[in-house]
C-alpha positions as CSV (number, residue, x, y, z in Angstrom):
1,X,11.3,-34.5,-0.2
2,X,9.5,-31.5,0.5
3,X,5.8,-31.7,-0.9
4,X,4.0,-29.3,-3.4
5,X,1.1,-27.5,-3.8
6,X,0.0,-26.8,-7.2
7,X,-2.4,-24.2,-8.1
8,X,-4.5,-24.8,-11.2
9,X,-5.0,-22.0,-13.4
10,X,-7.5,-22.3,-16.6
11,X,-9.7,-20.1,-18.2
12,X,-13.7,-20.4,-17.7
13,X,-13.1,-22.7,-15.3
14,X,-13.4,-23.3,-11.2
15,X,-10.3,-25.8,-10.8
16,X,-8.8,-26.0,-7.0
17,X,-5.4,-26.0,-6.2
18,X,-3.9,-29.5,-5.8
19,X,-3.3,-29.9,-1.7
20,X,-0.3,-31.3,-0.5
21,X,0.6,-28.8,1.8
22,X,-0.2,-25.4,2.5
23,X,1.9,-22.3,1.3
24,X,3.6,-20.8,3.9
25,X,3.9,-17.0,3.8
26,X,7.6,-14.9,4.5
27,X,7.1,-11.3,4.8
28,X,10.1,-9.4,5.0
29,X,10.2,-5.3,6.1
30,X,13.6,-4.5,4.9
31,X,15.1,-1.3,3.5
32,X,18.1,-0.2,1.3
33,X,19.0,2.5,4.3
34,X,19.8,-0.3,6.5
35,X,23.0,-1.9,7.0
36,X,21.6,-4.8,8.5
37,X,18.7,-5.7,6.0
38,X,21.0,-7.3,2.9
39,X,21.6,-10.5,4.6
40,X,17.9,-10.8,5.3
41,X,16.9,-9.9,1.4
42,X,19.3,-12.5,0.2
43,X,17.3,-15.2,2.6
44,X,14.4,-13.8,0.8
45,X,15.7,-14.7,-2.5
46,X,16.5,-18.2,-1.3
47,X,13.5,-19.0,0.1
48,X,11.9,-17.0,-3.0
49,X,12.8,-20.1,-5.3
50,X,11.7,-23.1,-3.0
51,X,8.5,-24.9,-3.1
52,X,5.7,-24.3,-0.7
53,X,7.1,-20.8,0.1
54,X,5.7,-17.4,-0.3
55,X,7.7,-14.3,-0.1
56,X,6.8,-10.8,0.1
57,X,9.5,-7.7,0.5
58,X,7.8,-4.8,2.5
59,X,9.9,-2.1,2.0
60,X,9.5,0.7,4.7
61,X,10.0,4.6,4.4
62,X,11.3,5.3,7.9
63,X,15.1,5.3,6.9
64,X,14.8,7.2,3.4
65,X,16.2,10.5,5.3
66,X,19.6,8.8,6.2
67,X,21.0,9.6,2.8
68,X,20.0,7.0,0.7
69,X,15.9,7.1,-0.3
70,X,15.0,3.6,-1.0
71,X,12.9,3.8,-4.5
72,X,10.2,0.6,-3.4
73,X,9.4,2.6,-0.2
74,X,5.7,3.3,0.6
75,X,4.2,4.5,3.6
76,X,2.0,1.7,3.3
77,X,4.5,-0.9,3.9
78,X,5.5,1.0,7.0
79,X,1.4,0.8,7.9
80,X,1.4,-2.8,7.8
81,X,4.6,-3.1,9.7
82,X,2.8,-0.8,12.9
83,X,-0.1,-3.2,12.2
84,X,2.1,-6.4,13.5
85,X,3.7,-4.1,16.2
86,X,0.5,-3.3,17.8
87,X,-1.0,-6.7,17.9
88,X,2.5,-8.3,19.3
89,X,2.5,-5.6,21.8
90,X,6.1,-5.0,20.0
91,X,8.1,-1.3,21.7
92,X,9.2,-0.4,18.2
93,X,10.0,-0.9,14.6
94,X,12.7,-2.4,13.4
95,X,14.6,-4.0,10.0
96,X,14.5,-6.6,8.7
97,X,12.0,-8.3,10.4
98,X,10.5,-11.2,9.5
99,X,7.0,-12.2,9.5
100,X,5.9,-16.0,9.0
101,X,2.7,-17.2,8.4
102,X,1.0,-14.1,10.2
103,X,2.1,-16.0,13.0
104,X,5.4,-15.1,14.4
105,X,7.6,-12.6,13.7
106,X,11.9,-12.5,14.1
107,X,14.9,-11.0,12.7
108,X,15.2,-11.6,9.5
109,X,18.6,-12.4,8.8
110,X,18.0,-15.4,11.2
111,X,17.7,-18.2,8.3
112,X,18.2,-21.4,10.5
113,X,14.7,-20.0,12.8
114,X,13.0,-18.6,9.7
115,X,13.6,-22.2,8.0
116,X,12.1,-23.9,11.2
117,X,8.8,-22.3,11.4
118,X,8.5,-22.3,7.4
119,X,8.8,-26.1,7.8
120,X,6.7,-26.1,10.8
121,X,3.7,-24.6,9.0
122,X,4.4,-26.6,5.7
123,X,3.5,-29.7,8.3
124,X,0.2,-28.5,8.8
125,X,-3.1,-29.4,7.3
126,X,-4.3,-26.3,4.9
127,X,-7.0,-24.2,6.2
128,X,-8.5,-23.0,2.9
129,X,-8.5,-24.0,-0.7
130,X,-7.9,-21.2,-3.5
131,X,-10.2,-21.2,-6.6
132,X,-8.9,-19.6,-9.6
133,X,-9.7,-18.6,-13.1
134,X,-8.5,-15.4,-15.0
135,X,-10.2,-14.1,-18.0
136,X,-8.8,-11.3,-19.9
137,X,-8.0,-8.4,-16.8
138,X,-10.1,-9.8,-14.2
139,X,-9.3,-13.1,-11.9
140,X,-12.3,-14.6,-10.2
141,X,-11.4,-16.0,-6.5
142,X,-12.9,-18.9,-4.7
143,X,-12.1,-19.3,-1.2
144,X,-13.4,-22.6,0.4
145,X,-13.2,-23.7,4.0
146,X,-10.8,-26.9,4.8
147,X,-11.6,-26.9,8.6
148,X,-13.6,-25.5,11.2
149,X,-13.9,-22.7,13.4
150,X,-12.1,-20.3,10.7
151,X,-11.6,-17.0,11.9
152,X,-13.3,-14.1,9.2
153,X,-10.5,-13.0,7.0
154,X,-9.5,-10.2,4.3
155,X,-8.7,-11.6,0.8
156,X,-6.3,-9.5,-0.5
157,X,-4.8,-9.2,-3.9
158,X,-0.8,-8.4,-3.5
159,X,1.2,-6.9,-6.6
160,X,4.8,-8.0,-6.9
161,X,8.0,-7.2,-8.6
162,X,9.7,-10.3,-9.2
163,X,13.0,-9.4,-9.2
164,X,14.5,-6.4,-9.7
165,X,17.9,-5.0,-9.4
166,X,19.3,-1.7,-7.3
167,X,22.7,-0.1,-7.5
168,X,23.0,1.8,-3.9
169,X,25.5,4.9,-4.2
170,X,24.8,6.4,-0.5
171,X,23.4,5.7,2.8
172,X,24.6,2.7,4.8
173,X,24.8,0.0,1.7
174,X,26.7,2.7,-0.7
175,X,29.1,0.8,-3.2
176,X,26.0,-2.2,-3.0
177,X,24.3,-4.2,-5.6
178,X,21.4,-5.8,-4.2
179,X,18.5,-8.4,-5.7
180,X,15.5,-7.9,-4.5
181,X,12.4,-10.6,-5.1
182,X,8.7,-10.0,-4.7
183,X,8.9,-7.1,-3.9
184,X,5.3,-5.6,-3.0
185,X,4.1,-2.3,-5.1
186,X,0.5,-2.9,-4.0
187,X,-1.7,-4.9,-1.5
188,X,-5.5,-4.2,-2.6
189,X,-8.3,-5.4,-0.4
190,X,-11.0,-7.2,-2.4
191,X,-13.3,-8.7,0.2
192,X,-14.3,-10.9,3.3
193,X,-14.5,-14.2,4.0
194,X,-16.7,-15.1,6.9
195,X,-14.4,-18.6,7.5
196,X,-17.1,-21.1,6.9
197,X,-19.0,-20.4,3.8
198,X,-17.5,-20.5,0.1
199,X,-17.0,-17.0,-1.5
200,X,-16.1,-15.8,-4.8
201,X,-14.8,-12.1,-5.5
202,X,-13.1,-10.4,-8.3
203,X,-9.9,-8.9,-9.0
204,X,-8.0,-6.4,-11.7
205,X,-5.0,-7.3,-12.7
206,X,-2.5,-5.0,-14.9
207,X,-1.1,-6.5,-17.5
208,X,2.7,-7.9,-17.2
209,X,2.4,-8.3,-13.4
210,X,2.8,-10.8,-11.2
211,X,-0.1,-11.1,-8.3
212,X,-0.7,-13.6,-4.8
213,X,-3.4,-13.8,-3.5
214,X,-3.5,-13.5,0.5
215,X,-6.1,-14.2,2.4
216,X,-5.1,-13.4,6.2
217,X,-7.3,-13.7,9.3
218,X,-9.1,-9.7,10.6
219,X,-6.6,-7.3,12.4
220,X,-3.4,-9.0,11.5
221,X,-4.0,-12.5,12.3
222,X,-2.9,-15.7,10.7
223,X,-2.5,-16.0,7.5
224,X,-4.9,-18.8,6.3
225,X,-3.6,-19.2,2.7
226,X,-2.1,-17.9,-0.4
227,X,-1.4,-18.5,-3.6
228,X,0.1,-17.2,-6.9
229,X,-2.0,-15.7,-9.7
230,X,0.6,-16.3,-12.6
């Protein structure tokens, strides 16, 4: 049985998550231009209700001129996309990929390899521990070393759609329905973490949203945990 990490939340007070095993990340860069992407977003949603899994849906702007403008675009997405292509030394672009863990990246339609490496990860010991309390608009954020020789990270707060519904009427999917989950709206960068010593930031949230925290290793390196705000 596949083991579960629990993360705590209560007001006013510092509770850690419950360690079993450590969340593993799925980052998806998918589009509603391309043909090829809607087998990859329904992975996404399966892996989306498993435990232990994080999912995140990147959804790029470079095929909104091929008739079909997809409306959860942002040139941001695209950003982090080049971000992973330059430090894998990658020729181009391309949907859907897949990114696990910050650690390896592959087609993302590819369920029986992206299953692999999620269990893979799940296997190993957590990194980090994620503190948590929210009070009204604002969540306060420990991060605490769990080994080592950490590498300095970016703690990012990551804003999410949980699921949400498009009708597709041109471009390659025209005549599609397609469920999208987590989809990202915005990734806000709320401080560093120098990998050995405990740190606490703070984080707006808007109401009705759902948030993960990411905290990912400098210049698109591992990701060293992550965890649900609500």
């Amino acid at each position: 049985m596949r083991l579960i990490k629990i993360l705590v939340v209560a007001f006013g007070l510092w509770l850690p998550s419950a360690v079993f095993a450590q969340n593993v990340v799925v980052e998806l860069f998918t589009s509603q231009g391309c043909s090829s992407c809607p087998p990859a977003d329904d992975v996404l949603r399966e892996l989306a209700s498993e435990d232990g899994v994080i999912v995140l849906g990147w959804h790029v702007d470079y095929w909104d001129y091929l008739g079909w403008k997809d409306k959860f675009s942002r040139p941001e997405n695209t950003e982090r996309q080049m971000g992973y292509r330059n430090r894998w030394n990658l020729r181009t672009l391309y949907t859907p990929q897949a990114v696990i863990h910050g650690e390896t990246q592959i087609v993302g339609s590819n369920e029986r390899k992206i299953r692999m490496y999620v269990d893979q990860f799940q296997a190993e010991q957590p990194m980090l521990e994620v503190g948590l309390n929210t009070s009204g608009d604002t969540a306060n954020i420990k991060i605490s070393a769990l080994a080592s020789r950490l590498p300095a990270a970016d703690i990012f707060l990551v804003r999410v759609i949980p699921e949400a519904t498009t009708n597709i009427s041109r471009g390659e999917n025209a005549g599609r329905s397609i469920i999208y989950v987590n989809v990202v709206e915005e990734m806000t960068w709320v401080g560093n973490w120098n990998g050995r010593s405990d740190v606490k930031v703070n984080a707006s949230l808007k109401g009705g949203s759902r948030y993960v925290i990411l905290v990912q290793a400098k210049d698109f390196g591992p990701v060293l945990g992550a965890e649900y705000v609500n």
